[in-house]
C-alpha positions as CSV (number, residue, x, y, z in Angstrom):
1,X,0.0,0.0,0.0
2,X,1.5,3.1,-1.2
3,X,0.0,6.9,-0.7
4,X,1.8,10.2,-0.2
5,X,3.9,11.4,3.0
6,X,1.7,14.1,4.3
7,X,-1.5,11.7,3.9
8,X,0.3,9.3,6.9
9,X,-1.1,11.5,9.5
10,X,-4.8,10.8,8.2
11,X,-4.1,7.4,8.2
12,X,-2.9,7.2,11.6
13,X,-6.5,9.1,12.8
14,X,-8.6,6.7,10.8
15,X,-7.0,3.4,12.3
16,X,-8.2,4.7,15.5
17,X,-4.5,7.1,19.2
18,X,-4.7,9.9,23.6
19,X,-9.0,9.8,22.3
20,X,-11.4,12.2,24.3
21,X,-14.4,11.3,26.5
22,X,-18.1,12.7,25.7
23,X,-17.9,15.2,28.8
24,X,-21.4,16.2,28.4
25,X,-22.4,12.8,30.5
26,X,-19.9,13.5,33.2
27,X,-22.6,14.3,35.3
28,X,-25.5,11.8,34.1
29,X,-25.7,9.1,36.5
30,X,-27.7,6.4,33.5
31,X,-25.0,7.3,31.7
32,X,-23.0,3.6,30.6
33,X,-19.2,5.7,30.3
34,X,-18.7,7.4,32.8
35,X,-15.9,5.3,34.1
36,X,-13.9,6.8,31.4
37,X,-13.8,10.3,33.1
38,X,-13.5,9.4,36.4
39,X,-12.8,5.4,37.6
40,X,-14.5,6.3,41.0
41,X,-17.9,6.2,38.9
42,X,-20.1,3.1,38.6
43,X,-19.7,1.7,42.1
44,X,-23.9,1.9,42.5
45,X,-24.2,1.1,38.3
46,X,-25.6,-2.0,36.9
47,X,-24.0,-4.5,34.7
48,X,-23.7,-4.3,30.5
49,X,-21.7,-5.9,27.8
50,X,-21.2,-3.2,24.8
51,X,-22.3,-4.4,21.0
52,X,-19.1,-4.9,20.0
53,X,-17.2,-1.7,17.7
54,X,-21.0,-0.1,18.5
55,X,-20.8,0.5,22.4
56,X,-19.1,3.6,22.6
57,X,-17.9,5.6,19.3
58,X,-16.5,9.5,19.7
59,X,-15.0,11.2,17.0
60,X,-13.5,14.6,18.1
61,X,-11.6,17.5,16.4
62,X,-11.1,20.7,18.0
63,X,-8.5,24.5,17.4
64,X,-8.5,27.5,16.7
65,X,-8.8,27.4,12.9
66,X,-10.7,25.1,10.5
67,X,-11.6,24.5,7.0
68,X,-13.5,27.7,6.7
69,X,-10.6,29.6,7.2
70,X,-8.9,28.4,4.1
71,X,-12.0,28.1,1.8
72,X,-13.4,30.5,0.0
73,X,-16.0,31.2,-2.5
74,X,-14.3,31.3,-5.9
75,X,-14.4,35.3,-7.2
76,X,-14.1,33.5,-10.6
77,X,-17.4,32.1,-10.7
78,X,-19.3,31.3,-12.5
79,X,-17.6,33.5,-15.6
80,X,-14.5,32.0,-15.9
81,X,-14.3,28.9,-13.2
82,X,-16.9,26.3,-12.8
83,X,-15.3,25.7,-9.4
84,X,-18.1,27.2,-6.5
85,X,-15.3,27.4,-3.8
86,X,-11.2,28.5,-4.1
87,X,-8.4,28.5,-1.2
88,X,-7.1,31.5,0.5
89,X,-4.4,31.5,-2.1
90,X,-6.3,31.9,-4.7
91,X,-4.4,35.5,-6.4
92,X,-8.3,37.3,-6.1
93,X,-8.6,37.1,-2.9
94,X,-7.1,39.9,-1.0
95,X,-4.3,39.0,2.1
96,X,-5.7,41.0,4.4
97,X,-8.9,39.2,4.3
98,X,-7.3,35.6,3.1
99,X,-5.5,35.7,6.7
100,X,-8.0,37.0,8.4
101,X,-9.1,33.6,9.8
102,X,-5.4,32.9,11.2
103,X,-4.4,33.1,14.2
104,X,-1.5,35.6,14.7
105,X,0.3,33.1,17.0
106,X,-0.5,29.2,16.8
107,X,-2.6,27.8,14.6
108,X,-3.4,24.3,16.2
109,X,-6.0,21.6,15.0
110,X,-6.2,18.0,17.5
111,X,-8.3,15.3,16.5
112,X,-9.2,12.5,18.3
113,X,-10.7,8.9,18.1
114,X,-12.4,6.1,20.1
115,X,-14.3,3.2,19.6
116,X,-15.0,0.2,21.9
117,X,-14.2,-3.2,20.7
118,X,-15.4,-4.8,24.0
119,X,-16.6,-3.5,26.9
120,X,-17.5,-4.7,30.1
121,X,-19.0,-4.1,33.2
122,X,-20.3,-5.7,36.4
123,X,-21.0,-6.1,39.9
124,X,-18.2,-7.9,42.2
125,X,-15.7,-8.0,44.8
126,X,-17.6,-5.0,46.4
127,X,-18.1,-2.6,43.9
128,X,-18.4,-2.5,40.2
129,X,-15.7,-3.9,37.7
130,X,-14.7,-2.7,34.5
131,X,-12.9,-4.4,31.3
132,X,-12.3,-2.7,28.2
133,X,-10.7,-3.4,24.5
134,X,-10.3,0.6,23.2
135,X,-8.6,1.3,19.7
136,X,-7.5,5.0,20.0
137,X,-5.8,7.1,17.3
138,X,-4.7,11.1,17.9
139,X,-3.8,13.6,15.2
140,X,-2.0,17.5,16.4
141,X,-0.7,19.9,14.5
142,X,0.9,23.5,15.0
143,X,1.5,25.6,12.5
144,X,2.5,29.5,12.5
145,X,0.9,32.4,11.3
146,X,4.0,32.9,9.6
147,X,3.4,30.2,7.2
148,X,0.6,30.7,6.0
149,X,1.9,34.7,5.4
150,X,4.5,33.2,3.7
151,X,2.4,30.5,1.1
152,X,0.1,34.0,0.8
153,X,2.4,36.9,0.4
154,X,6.1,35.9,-0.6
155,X,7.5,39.1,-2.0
156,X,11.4,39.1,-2.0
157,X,12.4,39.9,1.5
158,X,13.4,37.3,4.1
159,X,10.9,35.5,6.2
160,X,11.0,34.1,9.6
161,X,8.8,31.1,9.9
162,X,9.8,29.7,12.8
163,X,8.7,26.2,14.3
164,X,6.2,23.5,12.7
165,X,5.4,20.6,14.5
166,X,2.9,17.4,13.9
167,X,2.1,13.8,16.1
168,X,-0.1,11.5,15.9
169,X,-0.7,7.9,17.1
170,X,-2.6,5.2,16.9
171,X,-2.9,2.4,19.5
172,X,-4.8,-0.6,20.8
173,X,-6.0,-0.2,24.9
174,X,-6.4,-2.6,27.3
175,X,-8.1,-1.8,30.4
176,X,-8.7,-3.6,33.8
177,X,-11.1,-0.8,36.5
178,X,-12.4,-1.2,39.8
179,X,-14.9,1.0,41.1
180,X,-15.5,1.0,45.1
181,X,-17.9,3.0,47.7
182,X,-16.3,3.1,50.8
183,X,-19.1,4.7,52.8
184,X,-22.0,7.4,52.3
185,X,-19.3,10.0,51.2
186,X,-16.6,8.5,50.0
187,X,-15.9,6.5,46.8
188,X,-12.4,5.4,44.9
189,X,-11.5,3.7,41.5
190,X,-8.8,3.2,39.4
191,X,-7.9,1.7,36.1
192,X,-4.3,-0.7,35.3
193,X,-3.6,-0.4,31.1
194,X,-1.8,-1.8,28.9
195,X,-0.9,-0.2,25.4
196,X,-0.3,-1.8,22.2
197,X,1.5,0.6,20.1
198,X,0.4,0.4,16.0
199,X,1.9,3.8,15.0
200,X,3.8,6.6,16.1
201,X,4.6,9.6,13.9
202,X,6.6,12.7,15.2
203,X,7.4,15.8,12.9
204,X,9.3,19.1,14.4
205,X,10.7,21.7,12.1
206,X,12.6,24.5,14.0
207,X,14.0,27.9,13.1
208,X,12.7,27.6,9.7
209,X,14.0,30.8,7.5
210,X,13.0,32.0,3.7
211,X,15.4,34.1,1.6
212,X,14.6,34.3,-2.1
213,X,18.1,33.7,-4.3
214,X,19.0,35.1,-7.6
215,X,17.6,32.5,-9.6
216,X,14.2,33.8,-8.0
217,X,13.6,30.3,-6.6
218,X,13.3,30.4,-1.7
219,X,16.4,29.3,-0.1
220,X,15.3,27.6,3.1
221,X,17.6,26.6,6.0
222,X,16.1,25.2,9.8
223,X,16.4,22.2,11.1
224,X,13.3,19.1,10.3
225,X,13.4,16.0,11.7
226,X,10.7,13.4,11.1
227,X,10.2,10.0,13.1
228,X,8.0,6.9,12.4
229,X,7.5,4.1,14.2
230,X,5.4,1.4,12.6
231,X,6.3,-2.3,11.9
232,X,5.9,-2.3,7.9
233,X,6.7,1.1,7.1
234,X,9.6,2.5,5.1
235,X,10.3,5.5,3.4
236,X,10.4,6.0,-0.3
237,X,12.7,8.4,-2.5
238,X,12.7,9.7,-5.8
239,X,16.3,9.9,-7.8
240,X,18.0,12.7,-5.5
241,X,17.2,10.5,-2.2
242,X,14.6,12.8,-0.9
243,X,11.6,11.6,0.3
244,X,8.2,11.6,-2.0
245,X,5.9,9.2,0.0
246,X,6.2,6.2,2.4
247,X,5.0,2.0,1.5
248,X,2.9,0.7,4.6
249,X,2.9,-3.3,4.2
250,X,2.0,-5.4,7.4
251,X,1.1,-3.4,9.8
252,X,1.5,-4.7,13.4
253,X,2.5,-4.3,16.9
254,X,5.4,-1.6,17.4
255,X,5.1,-0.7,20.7
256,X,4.0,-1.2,24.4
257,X,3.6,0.5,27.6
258,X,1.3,0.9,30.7
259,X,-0.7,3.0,32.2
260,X,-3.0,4.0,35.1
261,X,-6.4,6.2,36.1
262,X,-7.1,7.2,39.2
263,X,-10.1,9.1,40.5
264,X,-12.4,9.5,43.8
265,X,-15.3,11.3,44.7
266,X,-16.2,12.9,48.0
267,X,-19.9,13.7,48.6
268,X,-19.8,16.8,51.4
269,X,-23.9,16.4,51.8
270,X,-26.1,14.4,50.0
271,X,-27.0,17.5,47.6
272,X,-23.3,18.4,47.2
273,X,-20.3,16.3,45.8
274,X,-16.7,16.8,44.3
275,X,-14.7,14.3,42.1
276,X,-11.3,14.2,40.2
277,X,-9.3,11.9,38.3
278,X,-6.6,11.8,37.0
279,X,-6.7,9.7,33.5
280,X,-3.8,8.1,31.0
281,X,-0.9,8.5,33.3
282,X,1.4,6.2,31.3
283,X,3.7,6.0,28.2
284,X,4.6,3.5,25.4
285,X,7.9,2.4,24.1
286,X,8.3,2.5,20.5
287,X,10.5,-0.1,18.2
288,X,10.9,0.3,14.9
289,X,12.5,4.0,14.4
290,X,12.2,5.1,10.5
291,X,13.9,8.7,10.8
292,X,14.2,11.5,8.2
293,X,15.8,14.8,8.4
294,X,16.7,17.9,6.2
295,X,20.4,18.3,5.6
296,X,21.1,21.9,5.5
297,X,19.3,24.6,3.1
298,X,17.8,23.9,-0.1
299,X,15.9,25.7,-2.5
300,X,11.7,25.6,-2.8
301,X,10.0,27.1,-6.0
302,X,7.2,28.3,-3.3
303,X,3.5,27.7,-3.1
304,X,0.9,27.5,-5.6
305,X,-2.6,28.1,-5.7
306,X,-3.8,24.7,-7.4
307,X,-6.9,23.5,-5.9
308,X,-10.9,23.7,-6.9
309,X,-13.8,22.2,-6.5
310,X,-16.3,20.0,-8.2
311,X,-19.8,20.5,-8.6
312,X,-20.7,18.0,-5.1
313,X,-18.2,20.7,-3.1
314,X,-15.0,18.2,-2.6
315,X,-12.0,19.0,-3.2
316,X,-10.5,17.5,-6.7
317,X,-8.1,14.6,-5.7
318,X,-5.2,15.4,-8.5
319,X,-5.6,19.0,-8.0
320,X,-5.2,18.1,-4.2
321,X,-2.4,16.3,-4.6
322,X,-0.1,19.1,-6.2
323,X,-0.7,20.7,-2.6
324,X,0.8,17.9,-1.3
325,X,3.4,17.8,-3.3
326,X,4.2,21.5,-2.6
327,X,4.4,20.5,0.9
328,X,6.6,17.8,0.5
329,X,8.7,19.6,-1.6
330,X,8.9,22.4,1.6
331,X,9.3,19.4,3.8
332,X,12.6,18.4,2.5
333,X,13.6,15.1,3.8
334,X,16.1,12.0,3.3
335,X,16.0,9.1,5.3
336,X,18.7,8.0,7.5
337,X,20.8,4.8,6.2
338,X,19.9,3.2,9.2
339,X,17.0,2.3,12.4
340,X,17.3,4.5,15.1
341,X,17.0,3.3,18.6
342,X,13.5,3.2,20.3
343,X,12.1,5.7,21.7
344,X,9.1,6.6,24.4
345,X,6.3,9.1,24.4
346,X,3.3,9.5,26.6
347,X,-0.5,9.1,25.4
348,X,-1.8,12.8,26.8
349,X,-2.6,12.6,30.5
350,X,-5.9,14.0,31.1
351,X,-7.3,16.0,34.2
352,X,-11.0,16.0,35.4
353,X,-12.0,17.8,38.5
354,X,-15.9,18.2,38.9
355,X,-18.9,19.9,41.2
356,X,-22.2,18.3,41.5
357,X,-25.3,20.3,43.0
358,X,-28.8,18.7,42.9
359,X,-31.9,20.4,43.6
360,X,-33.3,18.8,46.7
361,X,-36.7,20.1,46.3
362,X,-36.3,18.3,42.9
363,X,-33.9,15.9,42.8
364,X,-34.4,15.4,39.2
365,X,-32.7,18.5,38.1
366,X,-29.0,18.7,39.1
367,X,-26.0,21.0,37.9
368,X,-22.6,20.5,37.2
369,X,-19.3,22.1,36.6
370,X,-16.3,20.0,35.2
371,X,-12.5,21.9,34.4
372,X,-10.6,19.8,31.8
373,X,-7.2,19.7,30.9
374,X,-4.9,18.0,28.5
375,X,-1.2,17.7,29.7
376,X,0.3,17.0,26.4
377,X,3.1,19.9,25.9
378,X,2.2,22.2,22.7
379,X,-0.6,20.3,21.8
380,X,-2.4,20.9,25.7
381,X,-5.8,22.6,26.7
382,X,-8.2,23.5,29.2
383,X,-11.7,23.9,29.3
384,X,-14.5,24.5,31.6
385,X,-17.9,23.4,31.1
386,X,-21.2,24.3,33.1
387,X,-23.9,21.8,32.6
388,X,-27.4,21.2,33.8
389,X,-29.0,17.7,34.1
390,X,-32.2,16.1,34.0
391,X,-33.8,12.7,34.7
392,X,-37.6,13.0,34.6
393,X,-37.5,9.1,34.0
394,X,-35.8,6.4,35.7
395,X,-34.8,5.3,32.4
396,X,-34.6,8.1,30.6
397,X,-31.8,11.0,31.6
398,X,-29.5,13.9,29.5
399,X,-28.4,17.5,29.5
400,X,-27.4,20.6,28.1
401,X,-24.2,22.1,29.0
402,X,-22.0,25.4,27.8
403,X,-18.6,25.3,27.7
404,X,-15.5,27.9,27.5
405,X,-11.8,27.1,26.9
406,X,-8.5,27.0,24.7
407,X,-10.4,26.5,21.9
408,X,-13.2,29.1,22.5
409,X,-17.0,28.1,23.4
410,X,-19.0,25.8,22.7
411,X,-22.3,24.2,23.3
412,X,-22.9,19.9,24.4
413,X,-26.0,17.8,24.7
414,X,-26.5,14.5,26.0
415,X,-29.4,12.1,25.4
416,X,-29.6,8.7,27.2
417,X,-32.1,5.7,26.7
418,X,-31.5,3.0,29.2
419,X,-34.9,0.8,29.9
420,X,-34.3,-2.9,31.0
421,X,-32.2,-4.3,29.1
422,X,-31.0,-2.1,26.5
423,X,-28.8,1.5,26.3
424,X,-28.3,3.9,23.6
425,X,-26.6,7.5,23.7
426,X,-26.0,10.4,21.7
427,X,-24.5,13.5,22.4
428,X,-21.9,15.9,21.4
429,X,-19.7,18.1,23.6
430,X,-19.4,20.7,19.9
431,X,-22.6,20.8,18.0
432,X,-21.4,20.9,14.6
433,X,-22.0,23.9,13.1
434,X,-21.9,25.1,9.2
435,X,-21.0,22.6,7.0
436,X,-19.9,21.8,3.3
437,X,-21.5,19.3,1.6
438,X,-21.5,15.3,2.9
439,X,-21.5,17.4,6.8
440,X,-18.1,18.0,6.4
441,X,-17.3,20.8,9.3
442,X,-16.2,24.6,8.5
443,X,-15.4,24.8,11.9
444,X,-12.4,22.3,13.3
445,X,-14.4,22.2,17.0
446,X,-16.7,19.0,16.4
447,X,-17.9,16.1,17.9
448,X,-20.5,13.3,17.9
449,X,-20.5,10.4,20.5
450,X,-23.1,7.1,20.0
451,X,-23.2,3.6,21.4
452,X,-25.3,1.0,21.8
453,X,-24.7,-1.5,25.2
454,X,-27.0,-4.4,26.6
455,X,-27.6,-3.9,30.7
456,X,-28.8,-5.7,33.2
């Protein structure tokens, strides 16, 4: 299986690596998941065995720019263009307002994955027990306003980039909780892991400079290294030894680590309660080091406005892939001769901490405030997200919530179905917004969460 360099990443986020949690039923009791925020949670909960790959799906991306940002209508249409949209670098579209949707520092985009191959849960040694089969993928990427000033606006003077960086993962989880009341205020739970590492990709380009030379062609100098680990992979060239795409032939196991969540909650009246956890406290250590690297400057013709659009709104795919080629071009890489030696990373260690109020002249009614946040270096966030709860049936149970972080605000919704016998959830902690065609997001903050589980 062959496909081009840069199109690894979306690889790596469809095979399923740190995923997110749907934290809009944090605070819903009926809900089947909650053991994924906190461990504590579930010691009162009844028993259910998830539909396999259909018991707990979320699909997450969230930043501070998105697809919107570099599409525009096409000023070209319909006189001269059949194409409906263009990209910011379309020559008709002015640079003040075809930057006007960057962000004059960071520009980050995370996306996460999760779906449940098995999962597990029941009543025993005095509390309630957990086992779960996850596959996970992650995808994170920063990018500077710089570049896209650059791809925009070259003109002839010299251009400080500065730093690029990309990671993504994709891993299989295997998880062993115990939930456990210890009295009428206190309850404790905790998780042991074990990771199965798929793939690993790492890409950091620093101090990255443009100068254009007499031949009218960029001279670029920084410093790029990229690293993949991934049983199977290799790295292919074209006839100067740089690298123009990657083969991908038997993918296995590449990697293994442990890990650990821990979490309590304290209930200070019977109306009033407090929880934390701490979640994916671990790492993986990674065989199979493919590593590629720039070797001091080299020239880049620049980028090229090349892409349109079809008449069903999606990009076209050999139009596309001169992009791509443009980036790999700016990319610059030749492997090294030989493996490097392994290497560890961490998964993205998440923090929970939550307050609980219920009404107690209606206890069906209850509001809750959870802070987030994602200790993961450049590619971290916090958020904070006020939600109210309600249960008018023993079987039926939800919310709304509003939420206000990193990445700006957003709005969540949870519905939950649980009668004897059966569960089913939806919800989304980002309603999708505007959309292209086939509900493809303008926005990058979106997320949708579903599962199907049979209880008892």
């Amino acid at each position: 299986m062959k496909r081009k360099l840069l199109s690894l990443a979306a690889l790596l986020l469809t095979v399923g690596a740190a995923a997110q949690n749907l934290h809009s039923g944090y605070f819903t009791d009926g809900y089947t998941y909650r053991h994924e925020m906190n461990p504590a949670f579930g010691a009162d909960g009844n028993g259910y065995v998830a539909i396999p790959a259909l018991g707990n799906i979320n699909v997450r991306t969230q930043g501070n720019f998105g697809l919107g940002d570099v599409m525009f209508d096409n000023p070209s249409y319909p006189a001269t263009s059949d194409s409906k949209k263009t990209t910011f670098m379309n020559s008709q579209i002015p640079v003040s307002e075809a930057l006007s949707g960057f962000n004059k520092g960071e520009n980050r985009i995370l996306g996460d994955v999760k779906l449940a191959l098995l999962s597990v849960g029941f009543r025993g040694m005095g509390g309630f027990n957990t086992i779960d089969v996850n596959v996970r993928g992650s995808l994170a990427f920063s990018l500077p306003y710089e570049l896209f000033e650059f791809a925009k606006n070259a003109g002839n003077g010299v251009y400080d980039i500065g730093n690029i960086s990309e990671q993504a993962m994709a891993f299989t989880e295997i998880a062993l909780g115990h939930s456990h009341k210890i009295d009428d205020q206190w309850r404790v739970g905790g998780k042991v892991k074990a990771y199965l590492g798929v793939m690993r990709m790492k890409m950091e380009m620093e101090d990255m400079k443009a100068g254009r030379g007499e031949t009218g062609s960029w001279t670029m100098s920084g410093s790029t290294t990229m690293e993949v680990q991934a049983k199977g992979f290799s790295y292919d060239t074209d006839d100067k030894d740089y690298v123009d795409g990657y083969t991908y032939k038997s993918p296995g196991i590449s990697g293994f680590g442990l890990g650990l969540d821990i979490g309590a909650e304290y209930r200070i009246t019977p109306d009033l309660a407090v929880s934390a956890a701490l979640l994916d406290l671990g790492f993986i250590s990674w065989s199979k080091n493919k590593t590629a690297r720039n070797k001091g400057s080299f020239e880049f013709n620049g980028f090229h406005n090349a892409t349109a659009e079809n008449d069903d709104g999606l990009l076209i795919d050999d139009e596309w892939e001169s992009y791509r080629d443009q980036l790999e071009d700016f990319v610059h890489l030749t492997p090294d001769a030989e493996e490097g030696s392994s290497v560890s990373s961490g998964v993205g260690t998440t923090v929970n901490v939550g307050v609980e109020y219920t009404l107690p002249m209606y206890r069906a009614l209850k509001f809750g405030l959870l802070g987030t946040s994602r200790l993961q270096s450049k590619y971290g966030w916090t958020e904070a997200r006020l939600s109210a709860n309600y249960a008018p049936l023993s079987w039926l149970d939800g919310g709304v919530n509003f939420a206000v972080g990193t990445f700006g605000t957003s709005m969540g919704w949870l519905l939950n179905i649980h009668p004897v016998g059966f569960n089913f959830f939806v919800g989304m902690d980002h309603i999708i917004g505007h959309t292209y065609k086939y509900c493809i997001p303008t926005s990058s903050n979106a997320n949708v969460a579903l599962g199907f589980n049979v209880t008892w």
